[in-house]
C-alpha positions, 0 to 999 in steps of 0.5 A, a space after each residue: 555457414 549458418 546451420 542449426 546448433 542442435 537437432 532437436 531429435 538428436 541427443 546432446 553427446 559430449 562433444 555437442 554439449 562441449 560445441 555449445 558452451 564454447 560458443 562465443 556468441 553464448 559464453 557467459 551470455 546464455 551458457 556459464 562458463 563452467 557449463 552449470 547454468 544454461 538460458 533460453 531466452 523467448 519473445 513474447 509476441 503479446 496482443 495490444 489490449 489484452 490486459 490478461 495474455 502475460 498472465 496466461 503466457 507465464 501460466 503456460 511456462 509454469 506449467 511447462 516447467 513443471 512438466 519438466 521438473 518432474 521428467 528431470 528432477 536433477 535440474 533446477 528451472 528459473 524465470 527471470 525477465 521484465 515480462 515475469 516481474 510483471 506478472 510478479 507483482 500483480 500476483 504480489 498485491 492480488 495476495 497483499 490483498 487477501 492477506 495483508 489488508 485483512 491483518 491490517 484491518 484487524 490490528 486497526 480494529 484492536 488499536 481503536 477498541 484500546 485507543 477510544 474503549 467505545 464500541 460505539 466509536 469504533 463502530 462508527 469509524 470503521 463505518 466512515 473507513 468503509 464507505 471512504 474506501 467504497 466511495 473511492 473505489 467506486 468513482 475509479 472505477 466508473 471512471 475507468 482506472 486500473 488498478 495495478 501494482 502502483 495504485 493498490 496501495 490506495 485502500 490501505 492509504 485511504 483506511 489510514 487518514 480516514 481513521 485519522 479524522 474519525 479519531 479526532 472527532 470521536 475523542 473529542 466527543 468523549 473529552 466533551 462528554 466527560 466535561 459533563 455536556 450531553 451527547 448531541 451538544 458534545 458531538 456538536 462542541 467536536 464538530 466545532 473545534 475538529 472542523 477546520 483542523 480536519 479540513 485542512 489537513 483532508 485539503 493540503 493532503 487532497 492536494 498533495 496527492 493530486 500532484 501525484 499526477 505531474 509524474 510520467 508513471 500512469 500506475 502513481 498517476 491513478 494512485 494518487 488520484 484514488 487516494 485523493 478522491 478517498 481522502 475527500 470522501 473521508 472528510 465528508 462522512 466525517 462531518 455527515 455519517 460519521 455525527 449521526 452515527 455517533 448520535 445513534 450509537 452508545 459511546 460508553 459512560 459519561 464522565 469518564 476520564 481516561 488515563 491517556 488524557 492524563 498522560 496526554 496532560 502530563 506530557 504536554 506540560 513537561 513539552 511546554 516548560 522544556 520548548 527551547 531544548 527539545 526544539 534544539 535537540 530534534 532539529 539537531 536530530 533531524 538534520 543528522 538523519 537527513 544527511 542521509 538523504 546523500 546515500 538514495 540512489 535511483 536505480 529501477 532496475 529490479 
């Protein structure tokens, strides 16, 4: 006989309570055995296309919830499932974005003023950073990309390399113009010996976050392709905006030679004269932390 387990107006006495954690269907599935823990499991019946109905359907359950935290104070309420998770991380980077991006910029912006002491310098990289990630953002979205929890990390990969080609030719722009050149043929000398190396780094790194799209999963699909076209943009502002700023731009006194490049100097020697055992010493090191590759288990389950 099939009759419903509980009335939904009638009261949950001893004997009902002891009734529902003896179930066989329901022990140690949605009631604990000690009778602590109870689950209510609901199918959500979502609308195909509407990118927002799981993020309105958990609202309403935890504004459900909290209605009832406040008539029942003596029980705790938990939402778990593949459904909240979703939801989960979408709230997740929706607050990476207004938090972590903008302490990320800030530390960015305190590493360049200690690295390239030149306003000018940092104000032209942070420029060529902002019209990469623009540049990027904008072609996805005119091309119709999502962006969800897999491919927000896109800005702050993109803000990483940008920064990487502009370090490169501005600090050779201040070695330059500490060897005595003027600004406009120093810019120029940068150019010239910074041109291919970032090529081919903004290349292979183009490419290899292209390959990202053989993957199964649509969200690293976009990830890799926003990230490449920021790459991409990143190195063209670097040869175009990037020279013209820096022309414009005050890059500090001329013929100053900073400590760093001493240290740089001084390392670079102690590395050549000391090749063959370093090389030894971090292959050695290398191999051992790799065998560590052994203990990676693929498990998605979260």
């Amino acid at each position: 006989e099939v009759s419903p387990l509980l009335s939904i107006d009638g009261a949950l006495d001893d004997a009902a309570a002891l009734r529902i954690r003896d179930e066989p269907l329901f022990r140690d599935w949605l009631i604990s055995r000690d009778g602590n823990v109870a689950a209510i499991s609901l199918n959500l019946a979502l609308p195909a296309g509407d990118s927002t109905a799981v993020d309105r359907s958990i609202a309403g359950i935890r504004a459900l919830i909290r209605r009832l935290e406040s008539t029942h104070p003596a029980f705790a309420f938990h939402l778990t499932g593949p459904v909240v998770g979703g939801a989960t991380f979408g709230e997740a980077t929706k607050d990476d974005l207004k938090t972590i991006m903008p302490g990320m910029a800030t530390l960015v912006l305190l590493l360049l003023v200690l690295m390239l002491r030149s306003w000018g310098g940092v104000i032209g990289t942070l420029a060529l950073v902002v019209a990469a990630t623009l540049t990027a953002m904008g072609i996805s979205g005119w091309a119709g990309f999502v962006l969800n929890p897999g491919s927000a990390a896109a800005p702050s990969i993109i803000l990483t390399l940008a920064i990487a080609d502009s370090v490169h030719l501005v600090s050779g722009v201040r070695h330059a113009m500490a060897r005595g050149l003027e600004k406009s043929a120093a810019i120029a000398e940068s150019l010239r010996l910074n041109l291919w190396p970032i090529f081919l780094t903004s290349a292979t790194t183009v490419a290899g976050f292209l390959t990202m799209n053989a993957s199964a999963s649509p969200p690293f699909r976009d990830l890799g392709n926003i990230t490449a076209i920021g790459v991409a943009a990143a190195f063209i502002y670097s040869v175009t905006l990037l020279p013209a700023l820096l022309s414009m731009l005050p890059l500090g006194q001329k013929g100053r030679t900073g400590i760093e490049q001493k240290i740089v100097a001084v390392m670079g020697a102690a590395i050549v004269r000391r090749r063959w055992p370093l090389f030894a010493g971090i292959t050695v090191v290398a191999l051992g932390l790799g065998a560590g590759i052994s203990q990676i288990n693929l498990d998605d389950r979260f």
